[in-house]
N, C-alpha and C positions, 0 to 999 in steps of 0.2 A: 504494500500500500504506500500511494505515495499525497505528504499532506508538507504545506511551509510550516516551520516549526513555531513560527508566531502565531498562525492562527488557533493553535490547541492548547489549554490550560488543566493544568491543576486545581484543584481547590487552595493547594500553597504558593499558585503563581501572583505574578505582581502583573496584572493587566492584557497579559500575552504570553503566549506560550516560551518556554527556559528552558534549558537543556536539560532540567531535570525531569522536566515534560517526558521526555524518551524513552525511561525507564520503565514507568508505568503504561507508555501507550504503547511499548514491546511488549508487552506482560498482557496486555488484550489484543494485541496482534496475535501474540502464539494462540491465546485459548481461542483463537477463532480462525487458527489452523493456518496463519501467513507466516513464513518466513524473512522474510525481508523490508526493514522499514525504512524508505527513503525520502529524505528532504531535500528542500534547494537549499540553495547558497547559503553560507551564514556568515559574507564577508563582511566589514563595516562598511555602509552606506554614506558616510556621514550625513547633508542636510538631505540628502535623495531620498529614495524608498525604495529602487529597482533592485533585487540583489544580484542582477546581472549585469550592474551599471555601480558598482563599489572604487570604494577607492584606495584600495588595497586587494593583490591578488590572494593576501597571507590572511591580514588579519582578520579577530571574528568579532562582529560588532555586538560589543557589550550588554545593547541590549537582552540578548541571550544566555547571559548570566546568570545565573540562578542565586538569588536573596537566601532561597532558603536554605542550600548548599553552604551558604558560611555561618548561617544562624543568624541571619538577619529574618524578623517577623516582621515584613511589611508584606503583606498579601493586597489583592484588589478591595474596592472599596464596596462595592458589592456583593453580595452570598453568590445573585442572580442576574447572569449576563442578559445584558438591556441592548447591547448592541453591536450590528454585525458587522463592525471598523473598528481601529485601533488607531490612535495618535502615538505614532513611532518614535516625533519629536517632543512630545510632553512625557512620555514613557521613559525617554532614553535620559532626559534629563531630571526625574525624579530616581532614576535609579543609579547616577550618579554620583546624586547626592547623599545617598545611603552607602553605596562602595567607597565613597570618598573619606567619611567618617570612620568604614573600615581601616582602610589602607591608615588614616593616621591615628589609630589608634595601639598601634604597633609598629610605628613607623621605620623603626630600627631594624624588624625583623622582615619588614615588606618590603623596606628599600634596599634591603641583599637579594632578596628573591626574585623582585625585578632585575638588581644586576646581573643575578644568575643568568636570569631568563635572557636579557640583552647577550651575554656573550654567549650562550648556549644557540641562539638565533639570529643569522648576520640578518635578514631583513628586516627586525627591529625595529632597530638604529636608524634607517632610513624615514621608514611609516610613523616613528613619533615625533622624528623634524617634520617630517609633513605636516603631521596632522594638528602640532602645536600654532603651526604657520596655517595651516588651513581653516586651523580656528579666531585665530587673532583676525585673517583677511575675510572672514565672515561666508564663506566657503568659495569666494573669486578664485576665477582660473590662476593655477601657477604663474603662467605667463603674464598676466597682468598683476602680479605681485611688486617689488620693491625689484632694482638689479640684483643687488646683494642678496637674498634672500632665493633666486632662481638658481645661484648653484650650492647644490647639497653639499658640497668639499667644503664650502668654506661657512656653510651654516648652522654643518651639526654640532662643533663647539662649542659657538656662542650659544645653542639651544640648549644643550645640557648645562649651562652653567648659569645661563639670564634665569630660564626656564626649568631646571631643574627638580623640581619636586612636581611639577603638572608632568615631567618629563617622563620620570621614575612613575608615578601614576599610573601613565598609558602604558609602559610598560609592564605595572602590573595585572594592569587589568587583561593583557593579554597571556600572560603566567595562569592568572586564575580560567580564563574562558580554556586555555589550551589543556588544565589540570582537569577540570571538569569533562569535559568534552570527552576527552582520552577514557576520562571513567567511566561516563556514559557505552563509549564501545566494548568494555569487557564485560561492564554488568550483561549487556545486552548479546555480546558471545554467552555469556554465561548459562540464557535460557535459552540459546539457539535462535539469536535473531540474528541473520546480519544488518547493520548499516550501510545504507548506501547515500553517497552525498553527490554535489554536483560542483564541477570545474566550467567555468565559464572560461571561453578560448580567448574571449576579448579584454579589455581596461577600460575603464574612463579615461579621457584626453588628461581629466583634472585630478591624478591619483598618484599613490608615494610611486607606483612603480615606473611613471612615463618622467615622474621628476625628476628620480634619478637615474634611472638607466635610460633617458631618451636614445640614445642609440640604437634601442631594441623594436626600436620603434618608427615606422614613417609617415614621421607629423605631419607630411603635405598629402596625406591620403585619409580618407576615413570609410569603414565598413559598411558593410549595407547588404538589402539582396536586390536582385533585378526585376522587372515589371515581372508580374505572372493577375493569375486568374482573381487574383483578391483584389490587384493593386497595379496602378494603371502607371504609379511613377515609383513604383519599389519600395524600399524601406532604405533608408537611411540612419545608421544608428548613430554614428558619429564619433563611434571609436577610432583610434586609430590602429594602422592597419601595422602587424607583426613583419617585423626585418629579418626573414626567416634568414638570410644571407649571416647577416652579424648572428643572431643565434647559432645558428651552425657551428660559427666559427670559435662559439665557447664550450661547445660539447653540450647546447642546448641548456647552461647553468641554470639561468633561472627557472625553465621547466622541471628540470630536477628538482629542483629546493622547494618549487611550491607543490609537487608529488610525494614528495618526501615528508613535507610538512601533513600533508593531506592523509598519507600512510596511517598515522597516526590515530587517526578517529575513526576511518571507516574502512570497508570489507571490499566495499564497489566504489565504483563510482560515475557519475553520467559524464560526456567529454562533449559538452556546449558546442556547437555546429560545425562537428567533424568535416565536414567539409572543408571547412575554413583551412584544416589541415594539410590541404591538396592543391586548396585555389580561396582563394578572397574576392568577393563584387568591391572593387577599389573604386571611390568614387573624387575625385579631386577636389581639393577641400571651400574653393571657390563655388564648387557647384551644393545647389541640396537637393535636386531632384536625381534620384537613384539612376534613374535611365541615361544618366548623362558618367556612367561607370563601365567598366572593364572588369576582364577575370581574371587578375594577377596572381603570380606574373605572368608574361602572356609575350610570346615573339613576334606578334603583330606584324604589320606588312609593312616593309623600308618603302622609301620614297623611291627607288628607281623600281618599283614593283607600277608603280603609278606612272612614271615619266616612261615606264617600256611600253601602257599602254595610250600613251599621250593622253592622260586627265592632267589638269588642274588642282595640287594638290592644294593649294591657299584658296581655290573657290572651292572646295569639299568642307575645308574647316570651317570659312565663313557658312555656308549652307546648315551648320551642326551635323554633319553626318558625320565625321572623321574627328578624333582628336590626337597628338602630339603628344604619346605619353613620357617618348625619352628620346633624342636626338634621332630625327628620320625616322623613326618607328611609330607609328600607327595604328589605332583601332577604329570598327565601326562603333556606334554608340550601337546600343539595345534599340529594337526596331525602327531604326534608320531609314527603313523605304516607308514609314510610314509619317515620316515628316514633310513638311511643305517644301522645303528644301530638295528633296529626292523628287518629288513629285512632278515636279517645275524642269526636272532635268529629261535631253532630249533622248530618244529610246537608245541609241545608239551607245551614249555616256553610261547609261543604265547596264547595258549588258558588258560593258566593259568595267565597270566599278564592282557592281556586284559580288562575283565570284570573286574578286580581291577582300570581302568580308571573310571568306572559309578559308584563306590559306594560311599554310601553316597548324589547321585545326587537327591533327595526325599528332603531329608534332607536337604542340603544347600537351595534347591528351597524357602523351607518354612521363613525359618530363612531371606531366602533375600526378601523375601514379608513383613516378619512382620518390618525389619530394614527398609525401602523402605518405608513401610507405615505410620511408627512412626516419620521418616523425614520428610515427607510430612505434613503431619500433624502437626507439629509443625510449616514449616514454614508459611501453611494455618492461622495461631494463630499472628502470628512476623509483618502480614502486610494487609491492603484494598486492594491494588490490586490484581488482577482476575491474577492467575496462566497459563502458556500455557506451556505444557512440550513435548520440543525437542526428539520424541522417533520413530528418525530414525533409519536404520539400522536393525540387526537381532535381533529386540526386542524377546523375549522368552514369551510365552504366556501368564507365569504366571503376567510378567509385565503389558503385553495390561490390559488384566484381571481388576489386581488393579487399574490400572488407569481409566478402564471404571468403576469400582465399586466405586471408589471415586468421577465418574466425572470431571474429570481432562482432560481438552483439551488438546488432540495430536496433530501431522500433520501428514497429509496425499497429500504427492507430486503424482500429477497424471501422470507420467511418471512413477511411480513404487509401487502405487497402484493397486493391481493385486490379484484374487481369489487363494487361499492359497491349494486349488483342484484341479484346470486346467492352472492355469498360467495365464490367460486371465484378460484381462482390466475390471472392473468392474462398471456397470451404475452408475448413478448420485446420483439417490432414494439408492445405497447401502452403499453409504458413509456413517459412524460413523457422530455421530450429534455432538458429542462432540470433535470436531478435528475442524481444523486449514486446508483448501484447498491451494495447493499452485501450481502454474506451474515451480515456478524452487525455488531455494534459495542462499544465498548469496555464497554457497559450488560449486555450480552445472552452469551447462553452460546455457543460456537462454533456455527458452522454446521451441523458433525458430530455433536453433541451433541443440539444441536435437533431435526437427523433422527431419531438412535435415541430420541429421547424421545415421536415420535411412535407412535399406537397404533391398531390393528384396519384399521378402514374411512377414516383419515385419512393413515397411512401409504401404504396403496394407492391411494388418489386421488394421494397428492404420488407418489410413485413414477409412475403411468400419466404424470401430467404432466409431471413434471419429465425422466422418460426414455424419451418418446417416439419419440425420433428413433433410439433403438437398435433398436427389433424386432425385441426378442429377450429374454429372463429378466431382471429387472431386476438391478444388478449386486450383488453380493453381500460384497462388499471393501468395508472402510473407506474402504482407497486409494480404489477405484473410484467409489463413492458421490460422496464430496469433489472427487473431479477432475469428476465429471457435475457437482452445483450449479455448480463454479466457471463450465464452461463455460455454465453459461446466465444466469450472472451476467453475464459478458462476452458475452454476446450480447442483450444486451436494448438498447432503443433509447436506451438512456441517453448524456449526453453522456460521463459519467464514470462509471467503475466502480473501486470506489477497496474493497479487503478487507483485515481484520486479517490479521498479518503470520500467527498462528496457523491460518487457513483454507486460505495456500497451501501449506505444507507437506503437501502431500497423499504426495508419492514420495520417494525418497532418503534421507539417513543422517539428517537431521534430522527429518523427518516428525512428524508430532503426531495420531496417530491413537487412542489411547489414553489413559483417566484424565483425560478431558476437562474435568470440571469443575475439576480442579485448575490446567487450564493459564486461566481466565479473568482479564479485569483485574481488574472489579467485580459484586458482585451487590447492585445496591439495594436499600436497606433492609434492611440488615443494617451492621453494627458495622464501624465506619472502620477500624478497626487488623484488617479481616480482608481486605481489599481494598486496592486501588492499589500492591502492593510485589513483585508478579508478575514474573520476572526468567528469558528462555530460557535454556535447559541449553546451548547451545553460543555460541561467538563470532561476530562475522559474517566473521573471516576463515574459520571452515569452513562458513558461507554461500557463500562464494566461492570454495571447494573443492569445492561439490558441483555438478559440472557438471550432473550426471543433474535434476535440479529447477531451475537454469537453463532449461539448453537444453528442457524441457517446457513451463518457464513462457514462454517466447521465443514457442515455435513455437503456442501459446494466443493471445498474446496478435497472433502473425500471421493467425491462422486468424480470427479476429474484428474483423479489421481496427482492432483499438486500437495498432496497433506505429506507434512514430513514431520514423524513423532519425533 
């Protein structure tokens, strides 16, 4: 099962779910017959809320600290959760204020343990010059910070010593989230659960890792995906894009240390748009409409590719169909013939420009297989936990490919898992063994949602298919609906079928059958402060009160043969 660890509480939490959260929601994960409990990111955000948008690839924002793991009694301020959001920035600063008092009320014995922890972990030292500066600049980009203050060489001194005790602080507060955490993964070996967490491939532009290591980094580009069926100008995320070149040539360090770091708490782990691993949608940092990006890196077409067939290589640019990604080298933009530019152009020009968009396409494919593969490969080397790679979207064949020849667990969301021939829904027996079954994801609207949003002749197709084995009226309940997908979620040939916490409440007092779009995490592309602060209406101790959704989910999960005593 997979749920964000903020949304789910204790009766001992402080407002949002704590890492001490885990224990207990393993503890009703097993009696209800799952293995494996997986969360997203728990990197710090500072003023954001995205945990895929942090500003730190290391560290874990404090709000997930758990009060009651040091014997601090500050719990929420009501018995009975009233509402289905969380304020991350009034949460994170009330619990600061309580760790704060901690930390100096032994200050002597805190402030070794932070030192510990600073030499014990070279990224540290970096993320709390950052972050002390991040705070003072009120969270402004690095770059428009002070000169003096843009390079880490010569700021982390004067920070330990102006700053000094907020210094040793952040410090410690990453000693205690990394103590805890760490404990969380062995209680929760202990009853046969594993943990699974998530690595996000990308940074913020404005984070300790692009501060100091800019290098690693190429600030005149930023990530994205390309136009597709959602989205008319792509997605634009606005990270910057990874200098696979310069990593290479440190033996991939910093991937290491943050896998290594990572080793530590969890069993698995998800690897954020594996793709990315192979090829990036680079978009120039001038532009913000995605369509105006590349697949980098990419050997594009030289200028005497153009001059052999007599175009105009500066009326191509002016037109937007062509850009100049690096001396004489060239791309088309993303659907190029469909701008007014191209359109305006005489047929003759057309047939000769054209097929200069596919050259070379042999060529890059290769090159991004063998980069793709030497990454992978290495970080297989950097860490024990078992790999799961996010490789949704218009994966390219040659991707699936490697990743089935490596064995590298996918996922496969059964709402758009579908025969690559007809269109059509695909049985259970055809599902990839080495994938990841899922009915919705923290991106996507619940499973239940998805169905009723279906219409006419696409509804009764997913109905004939998906509930065939009944033979009889298709079922007509909420409940009933949610309990069919699940079971064919769980019965598909996957190795893992891993669902948001929200898809299995199908029965029982907690159930989530209703007002669906309100219970989702996020909807991309749309405004950060309206997403990621999602928080369930009950505790998980009346999780483990509700026998009736237990024991259902139990007897699912034996009937499919995924129950492992």
């Amino acid at each position: 099962m997979l749920v964000p660890l903020s949304s789910i509480l204790t009766r001992d939490s402080f407002e949002c779910g704590d890492i001490s959260s885990l224990f207990p929601l393993g503890k009703w994960a097993k009696s209800a017959g799952f293995s494996i409990l997986q969360i997203l990111p728990l990197n710090d955000t500072g003023f954001g809320k995205s945990p895929y948008s942090s500003i730190s690839a290391f560290a874990i924002d404090p709000i997930y600290i758990s009060l009651k793991e040091l014997g601090i009694s500050l719990v929420s301020r009501k018995s009975k959760i009233v509402s289905d959001r969380i304020n991350q920035t009034r949460i994170r600063e009330l619990k600061l204020v309580e760790l704060r008092k901690f930390f100096l009320s032994d200050l002597e014995k805190n402030e070794k343990l932070a030192k510990d922890f600073l030499s014990d972990h070279s990224w540290v030292e970096g993320y709390v010059c950052f972050r002390v500066l991040y705070a003072l600049n009120e969270g402004k980009d690095w770059s428009l910070w002070q000169k003096e203050d843009q390079d880490p060489k010569k700021v982390k001194i004067r920070v330990f010593s102006d700053f000094k005790e907020e210094a040793l602080f952040l410090s410690y507060l990453q000693y205690i989230a990394f103590m805890q955490l760490k404990k969380a993964k062995q209680e929760l070996e202990g009853i046969g659960i594993f943990l699974k967490g998530d690595m996000p491939i990308l940074t913020s532009r404005n984070s300790a890792d692009v501060w100091e290591h800019p290098e690693y980094f190429e600030l005149d580009l930023q990530a994205g995906a390309p136009p597709d069926a959602f989205s008319e100008e792509g997605q634009n995320w606005g990270f910057p894009v990874l200098n696979w070149d310069v990593l290479r040539k440190t033996d991939f360090s910093w991937w290491k240390e943050r896998l290594q770091y990572l080793d530590h708490f969890f069993h698995l782990y998800r690897i954020d748009h594996v793709i990315g691993m192979y090829r990036i949608w680079a978009i120039p940092m001038q532009q913000t409409s995605a369509k105006f990006g590349w697949f980098h890196p990419q050997i594009g077409c030289s200028r005497s590719h153009f001059l052999e067939k007599g175009l105009d290589v500066e009326d191509l640019i002016k037109r937007k169909l062509i850009y100049e990604f690096k001396k004489d080298s060239f791309i088309f933009y993303w659907d190029f013939w469909k701008e007014p530019g191209w359109s305006e152009l005489p047929e003759e020009i057309k047939a000769k420009a054209f097929p200069l968009s596919e050259i070379n396409l042999k060529e890059d494919e290769a090159l991004w297989a063998k980069a793709g593969e030497e990454i992978l490969s290495a970080l297989d080397g950097f860490a024990n936990a078992v790999p799961c790679a996010e490789d949704l979207g218009a994966v390219p064949g040659f991707i699936r490919d490697s990743l089935k020849e490596r064995g590298t667990l996918g996922i496969d969301v059964i709402r758009w898992t579908r025969s690559l021939e007809n269109g059509n829904y695909i049985e259970p027996e055809g599902y990839r063994e080495t994938a990841i079954s899922v009915l919705s994801t923290h991106d996507t609207s619940l499973a239940l949602d998805w169905w009723m949003s279906l219409s006419h002749g696409e509804k009764e197709y997913a109905g004939n298919f998906f509930f065939t084995d009944q033979k009889k009226e298709l079922p007509n309940s909420a409940s009933e609906i949610l309990e069919g997908l699940l079971d064919f979620s769980f019965s598909t040939n996957s190795l893992f079928s891993i669902q948001i916490l929200q898809d299995l409440l199908f029965t029982g007092e907690n159930s989530i059958l209703e007002n669906l779009s309100s219970h989702r995490f996020n909807l991309p592309g749309t405004p950060e402060d309206k997403n990621w602060s999602y928080r369930f209406s009950f505790y998980i101790e009346d999780l483990i009160a509700d026998g009736k959704l237990t024991l259902a989910l139990k007897e699912k999960m034996i009937q499919s043969r995924r129950f492992v005593d």
